[in-house]
C-alpha positions as a Python dict, from the first residue, in 0.01 Angstrom:
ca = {
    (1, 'X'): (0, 0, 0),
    (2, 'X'): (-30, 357, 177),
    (3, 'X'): (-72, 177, 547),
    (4, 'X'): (43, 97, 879),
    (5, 'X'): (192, 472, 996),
    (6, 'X'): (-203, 574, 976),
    (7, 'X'): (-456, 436, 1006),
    (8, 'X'): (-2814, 1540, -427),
    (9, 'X'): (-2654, 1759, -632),
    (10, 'X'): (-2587, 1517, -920),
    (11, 'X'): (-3014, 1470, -934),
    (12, 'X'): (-3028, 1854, -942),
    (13, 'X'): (-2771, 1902, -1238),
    (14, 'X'): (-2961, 1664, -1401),
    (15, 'X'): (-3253, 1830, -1426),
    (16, 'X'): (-3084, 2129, -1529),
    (17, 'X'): (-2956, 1968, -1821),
    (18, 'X'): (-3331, 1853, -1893),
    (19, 'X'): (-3424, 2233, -1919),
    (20, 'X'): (-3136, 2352, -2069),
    (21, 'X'): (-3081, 2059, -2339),
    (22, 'X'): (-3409, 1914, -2382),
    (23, 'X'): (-3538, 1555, -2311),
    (24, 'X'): (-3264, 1350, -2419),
    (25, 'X'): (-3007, 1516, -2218),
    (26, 'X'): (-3183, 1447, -1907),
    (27, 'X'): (-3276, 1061, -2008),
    (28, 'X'): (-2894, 1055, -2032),
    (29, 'X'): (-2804, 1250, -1703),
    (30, 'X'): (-3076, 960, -1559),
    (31, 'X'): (-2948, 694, -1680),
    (32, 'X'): (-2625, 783, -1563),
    (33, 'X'): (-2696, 820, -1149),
    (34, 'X'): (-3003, 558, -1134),
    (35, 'X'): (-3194, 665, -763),
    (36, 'X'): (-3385, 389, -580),
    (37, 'X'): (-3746, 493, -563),
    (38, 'X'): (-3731, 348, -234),
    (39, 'X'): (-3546, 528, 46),
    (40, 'X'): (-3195, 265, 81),
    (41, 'X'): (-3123, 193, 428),
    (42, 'X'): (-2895, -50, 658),
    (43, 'X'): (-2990, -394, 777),
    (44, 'X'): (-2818, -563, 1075),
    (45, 'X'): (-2506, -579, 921),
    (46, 'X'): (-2472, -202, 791),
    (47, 'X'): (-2555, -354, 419),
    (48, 'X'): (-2741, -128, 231),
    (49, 'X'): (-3075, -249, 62),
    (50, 'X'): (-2965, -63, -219),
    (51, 'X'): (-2702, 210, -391),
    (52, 'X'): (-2344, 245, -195),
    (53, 'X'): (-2209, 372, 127),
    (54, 'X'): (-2008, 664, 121),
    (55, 'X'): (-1709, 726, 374),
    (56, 'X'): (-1383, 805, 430),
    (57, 'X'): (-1025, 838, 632),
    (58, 'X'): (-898, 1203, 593),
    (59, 'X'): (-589, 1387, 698),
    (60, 'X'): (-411, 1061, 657),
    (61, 'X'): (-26, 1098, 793),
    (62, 'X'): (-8, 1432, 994),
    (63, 'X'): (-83, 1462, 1329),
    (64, 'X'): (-423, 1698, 1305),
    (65, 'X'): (-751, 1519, 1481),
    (66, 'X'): (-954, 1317, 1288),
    (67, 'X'): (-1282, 1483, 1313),
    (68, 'X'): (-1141, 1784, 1217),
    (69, 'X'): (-1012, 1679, 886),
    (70, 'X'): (-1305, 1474, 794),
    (71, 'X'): (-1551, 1762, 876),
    (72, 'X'): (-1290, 1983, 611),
    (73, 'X'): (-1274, 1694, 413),
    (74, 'X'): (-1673, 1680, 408),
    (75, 'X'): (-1697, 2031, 304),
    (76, 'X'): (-1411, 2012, 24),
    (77, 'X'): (-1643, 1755, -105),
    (78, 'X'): (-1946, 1821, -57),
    (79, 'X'): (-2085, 1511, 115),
    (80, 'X'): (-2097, 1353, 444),
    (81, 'X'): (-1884, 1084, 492),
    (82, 'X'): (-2130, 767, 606),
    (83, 'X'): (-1847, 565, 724),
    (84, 'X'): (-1568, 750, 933),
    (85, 'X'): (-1271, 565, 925),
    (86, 'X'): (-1012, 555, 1223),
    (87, 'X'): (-700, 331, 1300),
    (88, 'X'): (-588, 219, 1614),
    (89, 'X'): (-332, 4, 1731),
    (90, 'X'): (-201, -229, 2084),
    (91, 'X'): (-414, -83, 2426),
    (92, 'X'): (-460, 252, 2306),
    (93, 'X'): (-840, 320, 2414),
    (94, 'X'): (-1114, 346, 2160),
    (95, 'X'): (-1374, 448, 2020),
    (96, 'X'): (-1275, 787, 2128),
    (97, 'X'): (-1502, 1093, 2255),
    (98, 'X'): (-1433, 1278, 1921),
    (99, 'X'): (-1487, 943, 1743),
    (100, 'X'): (-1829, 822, 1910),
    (101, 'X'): (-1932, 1259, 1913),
    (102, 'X'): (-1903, 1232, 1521),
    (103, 'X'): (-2192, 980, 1512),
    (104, 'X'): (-2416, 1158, 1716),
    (105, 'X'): (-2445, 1499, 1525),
    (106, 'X'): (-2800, 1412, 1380),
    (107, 'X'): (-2769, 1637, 1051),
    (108, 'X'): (-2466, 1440, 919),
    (109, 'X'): (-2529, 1102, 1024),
    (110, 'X'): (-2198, 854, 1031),
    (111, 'X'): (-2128, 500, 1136),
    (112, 'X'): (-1739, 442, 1244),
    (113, 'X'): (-1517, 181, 1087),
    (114, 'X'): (-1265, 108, 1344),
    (115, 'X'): (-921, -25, 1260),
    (116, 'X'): (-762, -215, 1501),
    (117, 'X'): (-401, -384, 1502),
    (118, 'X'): (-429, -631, 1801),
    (119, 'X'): (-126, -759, 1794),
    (120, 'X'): (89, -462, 1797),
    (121, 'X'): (440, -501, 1994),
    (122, 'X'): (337, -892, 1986),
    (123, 'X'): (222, -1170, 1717),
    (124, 'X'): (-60, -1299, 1585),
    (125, 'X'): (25, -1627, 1751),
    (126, 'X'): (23, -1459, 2091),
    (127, 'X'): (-300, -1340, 1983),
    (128, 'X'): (-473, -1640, 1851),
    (129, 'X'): (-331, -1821, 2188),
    (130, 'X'): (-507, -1601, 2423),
    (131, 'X'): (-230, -1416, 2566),
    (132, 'X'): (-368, -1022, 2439),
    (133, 'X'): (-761, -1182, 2608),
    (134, 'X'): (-699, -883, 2873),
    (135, 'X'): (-634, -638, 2574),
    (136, 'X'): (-956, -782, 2410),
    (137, 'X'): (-1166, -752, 2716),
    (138, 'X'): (-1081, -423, 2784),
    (139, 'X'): (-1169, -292, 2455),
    (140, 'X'): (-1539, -507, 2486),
    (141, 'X'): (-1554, -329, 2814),
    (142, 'X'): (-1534, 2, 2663),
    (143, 'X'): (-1788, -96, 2388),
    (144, 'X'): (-2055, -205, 2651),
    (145, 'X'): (-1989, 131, 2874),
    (146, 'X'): (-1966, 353, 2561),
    (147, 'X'): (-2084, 261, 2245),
    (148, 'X'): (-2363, -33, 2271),
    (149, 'X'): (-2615, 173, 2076),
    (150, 'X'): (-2466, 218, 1742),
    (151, 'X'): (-2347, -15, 1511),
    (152, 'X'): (-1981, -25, 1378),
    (153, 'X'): (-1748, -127, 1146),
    (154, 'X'): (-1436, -323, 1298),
    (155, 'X'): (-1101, -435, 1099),
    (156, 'X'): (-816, -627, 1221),
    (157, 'X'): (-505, -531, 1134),
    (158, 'X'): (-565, -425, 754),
    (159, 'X'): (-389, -543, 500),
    (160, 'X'): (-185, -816, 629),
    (161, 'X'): (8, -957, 394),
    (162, 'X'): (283, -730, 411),
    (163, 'X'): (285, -851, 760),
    (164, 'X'): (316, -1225, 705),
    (165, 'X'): (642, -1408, 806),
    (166, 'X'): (539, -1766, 626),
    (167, 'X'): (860, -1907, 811),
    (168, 'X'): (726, -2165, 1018),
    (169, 'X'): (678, -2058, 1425),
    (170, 'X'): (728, -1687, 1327),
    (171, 'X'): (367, -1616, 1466),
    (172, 'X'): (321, -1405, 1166),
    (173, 'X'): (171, -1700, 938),
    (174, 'X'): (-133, -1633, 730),
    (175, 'X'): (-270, -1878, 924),
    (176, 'X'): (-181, -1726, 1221),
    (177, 'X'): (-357, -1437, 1083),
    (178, 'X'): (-665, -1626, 1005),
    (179, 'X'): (-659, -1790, 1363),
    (180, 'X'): (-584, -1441, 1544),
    (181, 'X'): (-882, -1299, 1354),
    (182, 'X'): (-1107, -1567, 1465),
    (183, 'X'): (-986, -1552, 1840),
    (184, 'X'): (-1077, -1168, 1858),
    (185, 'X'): (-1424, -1163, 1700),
    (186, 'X'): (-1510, -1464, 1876),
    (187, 'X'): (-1417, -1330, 2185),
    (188, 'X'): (-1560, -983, 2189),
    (189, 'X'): (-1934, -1175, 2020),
    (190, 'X'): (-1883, -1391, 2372),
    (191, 'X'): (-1841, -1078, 2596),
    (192, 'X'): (-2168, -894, 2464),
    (193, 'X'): (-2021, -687, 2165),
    (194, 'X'): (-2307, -724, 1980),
    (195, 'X'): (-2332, -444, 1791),
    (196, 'X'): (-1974, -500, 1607),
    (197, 'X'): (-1992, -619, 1239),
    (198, 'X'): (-1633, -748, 1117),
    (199, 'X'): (-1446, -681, 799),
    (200, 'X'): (-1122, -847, 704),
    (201, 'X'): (-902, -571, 428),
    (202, 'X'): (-676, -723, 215),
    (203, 'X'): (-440, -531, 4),
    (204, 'X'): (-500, -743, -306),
    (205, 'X'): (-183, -685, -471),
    (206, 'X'): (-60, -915, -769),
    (207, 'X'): (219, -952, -553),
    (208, 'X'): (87, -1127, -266),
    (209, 'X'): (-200, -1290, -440),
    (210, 'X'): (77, -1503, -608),
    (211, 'X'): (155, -1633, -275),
    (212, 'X'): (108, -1985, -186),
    (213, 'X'): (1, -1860, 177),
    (214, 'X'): (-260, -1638, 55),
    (215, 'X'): (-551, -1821, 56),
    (216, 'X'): (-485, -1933, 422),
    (217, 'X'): (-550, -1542, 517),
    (218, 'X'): (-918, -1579, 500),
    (219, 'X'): (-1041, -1624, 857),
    (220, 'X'): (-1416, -1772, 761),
    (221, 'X'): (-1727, -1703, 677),
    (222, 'X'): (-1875, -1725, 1044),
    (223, 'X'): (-1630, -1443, 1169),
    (224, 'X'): (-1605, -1231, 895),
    (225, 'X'): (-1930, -996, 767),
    (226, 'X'): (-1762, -803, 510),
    (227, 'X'): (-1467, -853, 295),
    (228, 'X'): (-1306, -568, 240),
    (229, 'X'): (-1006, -444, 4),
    (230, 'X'): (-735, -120, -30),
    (231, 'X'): (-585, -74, -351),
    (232, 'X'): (-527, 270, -511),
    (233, 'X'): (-412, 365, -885),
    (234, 'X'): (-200, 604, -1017),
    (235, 'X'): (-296, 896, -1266),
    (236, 'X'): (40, 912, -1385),
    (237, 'X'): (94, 731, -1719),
    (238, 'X'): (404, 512, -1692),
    (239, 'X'): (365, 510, -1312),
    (240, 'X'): (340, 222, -1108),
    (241, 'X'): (-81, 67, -1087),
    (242, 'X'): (-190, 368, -1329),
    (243, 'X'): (-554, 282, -1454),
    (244, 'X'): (-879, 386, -1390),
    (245, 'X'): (-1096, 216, -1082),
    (246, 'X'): (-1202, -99, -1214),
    (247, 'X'): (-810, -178, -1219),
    (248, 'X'): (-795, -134, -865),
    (249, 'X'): (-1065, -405, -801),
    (250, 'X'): (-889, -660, -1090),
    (251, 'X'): (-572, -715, -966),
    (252, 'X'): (-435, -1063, -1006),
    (253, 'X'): (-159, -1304, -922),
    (254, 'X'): (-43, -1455, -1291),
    (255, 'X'): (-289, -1702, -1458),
    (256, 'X'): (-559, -1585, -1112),
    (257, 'X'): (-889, -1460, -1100),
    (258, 'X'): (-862, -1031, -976),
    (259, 'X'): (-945, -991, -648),
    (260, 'X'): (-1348, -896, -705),
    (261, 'X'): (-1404, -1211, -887),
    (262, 'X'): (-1205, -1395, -619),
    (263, 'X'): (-1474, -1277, -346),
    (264, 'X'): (-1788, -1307, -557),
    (265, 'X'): (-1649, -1656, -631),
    (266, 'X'): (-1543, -1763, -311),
    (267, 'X'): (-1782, -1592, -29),
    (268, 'X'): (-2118, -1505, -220),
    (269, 'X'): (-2299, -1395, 55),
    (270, 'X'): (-2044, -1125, 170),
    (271, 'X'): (-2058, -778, 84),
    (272, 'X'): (-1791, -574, -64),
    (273, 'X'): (-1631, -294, 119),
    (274, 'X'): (-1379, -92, -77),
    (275, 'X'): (-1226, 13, 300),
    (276, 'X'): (-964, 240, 181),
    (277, 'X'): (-902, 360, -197),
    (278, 'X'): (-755, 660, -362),
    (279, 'X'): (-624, 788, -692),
    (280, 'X'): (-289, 976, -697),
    (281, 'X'): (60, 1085, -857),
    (282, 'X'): (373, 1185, -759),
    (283, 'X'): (433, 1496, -531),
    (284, 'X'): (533, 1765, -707),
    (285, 'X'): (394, 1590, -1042),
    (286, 'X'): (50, 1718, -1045),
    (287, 'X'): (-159, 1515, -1266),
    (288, 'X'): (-539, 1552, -1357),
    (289, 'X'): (-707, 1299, -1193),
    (290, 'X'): (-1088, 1332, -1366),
    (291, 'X'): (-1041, 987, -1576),
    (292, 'X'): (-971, 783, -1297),
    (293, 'X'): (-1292, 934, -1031),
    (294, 'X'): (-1516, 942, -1370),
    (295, 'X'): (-1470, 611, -1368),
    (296, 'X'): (-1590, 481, -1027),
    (297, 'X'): (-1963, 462, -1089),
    (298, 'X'): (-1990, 246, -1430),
    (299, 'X'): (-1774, 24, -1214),
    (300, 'X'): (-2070, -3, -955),
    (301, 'X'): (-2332, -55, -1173),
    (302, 'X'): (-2113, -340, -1340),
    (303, 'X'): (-2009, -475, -981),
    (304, 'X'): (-2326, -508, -732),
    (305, 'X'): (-2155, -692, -454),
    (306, 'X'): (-1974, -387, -377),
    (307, 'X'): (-2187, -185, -120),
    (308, 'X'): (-1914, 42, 18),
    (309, 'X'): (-1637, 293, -88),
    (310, 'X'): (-1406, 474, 157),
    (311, 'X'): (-1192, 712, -3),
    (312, 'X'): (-811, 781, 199),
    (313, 'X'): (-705, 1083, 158),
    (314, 'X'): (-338, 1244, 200),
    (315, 'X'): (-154, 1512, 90),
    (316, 'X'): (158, 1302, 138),
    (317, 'X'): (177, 894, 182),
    (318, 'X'): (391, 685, 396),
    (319, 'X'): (677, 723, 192),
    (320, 'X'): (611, 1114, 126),
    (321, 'X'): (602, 1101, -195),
    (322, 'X'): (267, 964, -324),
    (323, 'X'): (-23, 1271, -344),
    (324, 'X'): (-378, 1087, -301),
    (325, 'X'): (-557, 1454, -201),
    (326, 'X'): (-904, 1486, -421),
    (327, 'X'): (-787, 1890, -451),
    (328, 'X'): (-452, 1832, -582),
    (329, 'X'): (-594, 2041, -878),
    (330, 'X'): (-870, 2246, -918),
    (331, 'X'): (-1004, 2031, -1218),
    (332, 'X'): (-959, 1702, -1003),
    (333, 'X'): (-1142, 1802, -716),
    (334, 'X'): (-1443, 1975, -951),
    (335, 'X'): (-1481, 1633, -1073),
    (336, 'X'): (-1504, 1405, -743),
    (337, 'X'): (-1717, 1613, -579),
    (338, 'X'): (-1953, 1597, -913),
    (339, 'X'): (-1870, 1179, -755),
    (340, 'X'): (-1972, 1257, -451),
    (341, 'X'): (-2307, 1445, -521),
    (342, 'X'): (-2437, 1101, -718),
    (343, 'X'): (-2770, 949, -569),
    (344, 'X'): (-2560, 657, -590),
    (345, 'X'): (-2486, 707, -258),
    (346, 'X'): (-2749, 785, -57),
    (347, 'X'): (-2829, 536, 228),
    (348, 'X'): (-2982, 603, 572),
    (349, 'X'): (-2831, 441, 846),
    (350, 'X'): (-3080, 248, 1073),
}
């Protein structure tokens, strides 16, 4: 939906409220932000062994750096972001210095989630047939010289079904999607990327999940690590997807199963990565967006498979006229960074 131009506290308050309002207050305040009594860290494939990674993509269509918005973005919350998400697109070379220098600052540790479009200015076809291998290799290459001792995130070309031609010998098929998919993380696993762990991000709009194609975007189980999803709401009443979080993750073709219940259904053993969400209203129609980010963790605790959330961040979307900022008002951004400071999620990266 808002795509291809881009790319604790909490456990403190709580026992506050114990002193302040007695023992029932902070069985309450408990209850609410459960914390592992274990420390929750990453396995192989960046899952964590408990609670939720934390991350996001901010400063999303302007032209400032990255790292520089994320670090302002970190501080506006009040959390560093876990997962750093990036987008990238065609030969341009990646992971970048600034990219691979925000996972090596030791006191705010960070693991990138790269998004990659490797078909740009060609097809998926083209892909899938071998013809972007030199595009591939190159970016293996740069992985062995530059980055083989960290662990990342990868996406193809997120969200493709806005992207699918289902005419037949377009090269934009969703099965030319799920073969060009395959190709690429087959490829760079044969040329020593070892350290990559995939994610294919669907949009999971009613709209395309009605398709008959739909089903053919999934690439396999053997490719893909993570399943991942963007969807957004709306905290505009009346306003196209207004809801809360859970309706972001329940969105359904007519007489279909939403989109969470799809992958719990369909590929049990794959982790859930929330890869890009976001709560907004129009610009100019400043609307409080507390309902909607008070929402997010009862939504957890109800949906376990999910073990990643990756908030986007824009003043302005695609279109210009979509506001999915945290600090669009003062009383929105008070109440995600009370979000952010939740136990929920701390993990330790390993």
């Amino acid at each position: 939906m808002f795509r291809k131009s881009v790319y604790s506290l909490a456990a403190v308050l709580a026992g506050v409220g114990a002193a302040l309002g007695g023992a029932g207050q902070a069985a309450h305040a408990a209850a609410d932000a459960p914390v592992a009594k274990t420390a929750c860290v990453t396995n192989a494939k960046l899952v964590p062994s408990c609670n939720v990674l934390w991350g996001a993509a901010a400063g999303g269509f302007t032209k400032l750096p990255r790292d520089h918005e994320l670090r302002s973005w970190e501080k506006l919350s009040g959390r560093t972001s876990t997962i750093f998400h990036t987008y990238h697109k065609g030969d341009e070379k990646f992971p970048t210095a600034a990219e691979i220098a925000m996972t090596q600052d030791k006191a705010h540790p960070r693991v990138l989630l790269l998004n990659w479009r490797v078909e740009y200015g060609f097809t998926w076809a083209n892909v899938a047939a071998g013809k972007l291998d030199k595009r591939i290799d190159a970016f293996a290459a740069r992985i062995r010289s530059t980055y083989a001792d960290k662990k990342f995130f990868l996406v193809l070309n997120h969200e493709p079904e806005d992207d699918v031609r289902p005419n037949h010998g377009s090269g934009m098929t969703a099965k030319d999607f799920s073969a060009s998919f395959r190709h690429v993380i087959q490829r760079l696993r044969s040329k020593g990327v070892s350290n990559m762990v995939s994610v294919v991000a669907y949009m999971g709009n009613e709209k395309w999940m009605a398709q008959s194609w739909w089903k053919d975007l999934y690439p396999g189980d053997d490719v893909v690590d993570w399943v991942g999803l963007d969807s957004y709401v709306s905290a505009e009443r009346n306003y196209y997807h207004h809801g809360m979080f859970g309706d972001l993750l329940d969105r359904r073709a007519p007489g279909g199963v939403g989109f969470y219940d799809w992958a719990v259904r369909n590929h049990k053993s794959k982790p859930i990565m929330v890869a890009e969400w976001g709560v907004y209203h129009r610009v100019g129609k400043v609307t409080d967006k507390s309902a909607q980010y008070d929402s997010v963790l009862p939504e957890l605790r109800k949906r376990p498979a999910i073990k990643a959330i990756v908030y986007f961040d824009t003043k302005k979307d695609a279109f210009g006229d979509r506001d999915i900022s945290i600090n669009s008002s003062a009383k929105s951004l008070t109440t995600f960074k009370k979000l952010a400071a939740n136990p929920m999620f701390n993990v330790q990266l390993r």
